[in-house]
C-alpha positions in Angstrom: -205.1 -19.4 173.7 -206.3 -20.6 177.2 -209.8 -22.2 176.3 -210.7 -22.0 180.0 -209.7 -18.6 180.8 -211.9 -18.2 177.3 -215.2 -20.4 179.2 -214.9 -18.4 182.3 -215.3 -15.0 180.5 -218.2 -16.2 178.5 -219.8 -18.4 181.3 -219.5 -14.9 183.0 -221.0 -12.8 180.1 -223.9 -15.5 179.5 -224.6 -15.1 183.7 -225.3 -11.1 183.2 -228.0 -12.3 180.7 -226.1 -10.5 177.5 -226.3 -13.6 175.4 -226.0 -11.5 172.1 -223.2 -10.3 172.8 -221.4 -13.6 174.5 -221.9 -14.7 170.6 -220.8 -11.6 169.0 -217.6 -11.9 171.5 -216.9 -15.0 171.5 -217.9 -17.3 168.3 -215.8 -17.8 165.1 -217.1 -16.0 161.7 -218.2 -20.0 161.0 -219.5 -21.4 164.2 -222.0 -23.8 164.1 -225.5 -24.7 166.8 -227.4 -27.5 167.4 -230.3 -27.4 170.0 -230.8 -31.2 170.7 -233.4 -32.5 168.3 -234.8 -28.5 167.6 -232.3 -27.5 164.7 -229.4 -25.2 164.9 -227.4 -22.2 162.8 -225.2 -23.6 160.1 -221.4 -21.7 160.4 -223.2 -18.5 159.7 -222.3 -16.1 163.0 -225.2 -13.2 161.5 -227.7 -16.4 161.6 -226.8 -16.8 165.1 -226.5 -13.2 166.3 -230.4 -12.5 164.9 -231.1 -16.2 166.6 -230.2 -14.7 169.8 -231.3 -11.5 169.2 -235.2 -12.6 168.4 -234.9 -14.7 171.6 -233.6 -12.1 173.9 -236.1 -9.7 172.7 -238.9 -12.2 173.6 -237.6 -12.0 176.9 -240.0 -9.7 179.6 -238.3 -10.5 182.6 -234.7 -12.7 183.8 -235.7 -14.2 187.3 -232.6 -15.8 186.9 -229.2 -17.1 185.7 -227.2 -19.4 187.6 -223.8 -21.3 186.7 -223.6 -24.5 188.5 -220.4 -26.0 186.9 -217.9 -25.6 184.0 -215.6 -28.4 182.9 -212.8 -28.1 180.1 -210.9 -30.8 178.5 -208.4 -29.6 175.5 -211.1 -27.4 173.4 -214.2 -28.6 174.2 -216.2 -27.1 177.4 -219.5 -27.9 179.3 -221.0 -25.8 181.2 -224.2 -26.1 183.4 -226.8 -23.7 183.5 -230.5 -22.8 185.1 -232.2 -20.5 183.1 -235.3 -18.9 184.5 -237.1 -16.4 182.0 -240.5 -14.3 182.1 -241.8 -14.2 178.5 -243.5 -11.5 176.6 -245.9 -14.1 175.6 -246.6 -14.4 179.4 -245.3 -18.2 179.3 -242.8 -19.0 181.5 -239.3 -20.5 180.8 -237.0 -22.6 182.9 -234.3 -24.5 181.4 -231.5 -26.8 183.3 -228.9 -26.3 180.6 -226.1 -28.3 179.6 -224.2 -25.9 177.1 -221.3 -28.1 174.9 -218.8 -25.7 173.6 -216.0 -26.7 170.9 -212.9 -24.1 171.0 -210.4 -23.3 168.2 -207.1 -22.4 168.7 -208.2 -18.6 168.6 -210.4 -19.3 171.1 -214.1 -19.0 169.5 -216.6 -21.5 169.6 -216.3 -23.1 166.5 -219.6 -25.5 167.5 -222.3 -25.2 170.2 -224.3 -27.7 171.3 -227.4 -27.5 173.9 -229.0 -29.7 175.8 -231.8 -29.2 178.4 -233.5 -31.0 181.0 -236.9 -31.2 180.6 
């Protein structure tokens, strides 16, 4: 499996906003998260799917996505994100994203890793 081919489609997915369905596409049965000192999901995909799926839903407006580089070195991928978000808590979001991706040979995301700019 080409693991960048594999980045570029979900880099691509993730930029339309559909982040439910980049995991749903893209992760293995027993992928794993970690949001830099917030917790993660343990190699349960459901866990992560309703993870997502809360988040997206708490989401009132998308001001923005941008992709500002990908990177891929055997089966692990960075890519580098702005997220800019509209709440339906009326806070704001705005995240410069570095999202750390580790491939399998199937090419899913076997671990996730985030890591934002604050």
């Amino acid at each position: 499996m080409n693991i960048k081919e594999q980045v570029q489609k979900m880099d691509a997915v993730v930029l339309t906003g559909a982040v439910v369905d980049a995991v749903k596409e893209f992760f293995a049965d027993n992928a794993t998260t970690s949001d830099h000192g917030q917790g993660g999901t343990t190699g349960d995909k459901a866990a992560m799917i309703a993870k997502m799926e809360g988040f997206a839903g708490s989401i009132a407006k998308v001001n923005g996505i941008t992709l500002h580089h990908s990177i891929v070195e055997g089966n692990v991928s960075a890519s580098e994100f702005t997220f800019d978000f509209d709440m339906k808590d009326d806070s704001k979001i705005y995240w410069h994203e570095i999202i750390r991706r580790i491939w399998n040979d199937n090419g899913e995301v076997i671990q996730e890793e985030y890591f934002n700019a604050q």
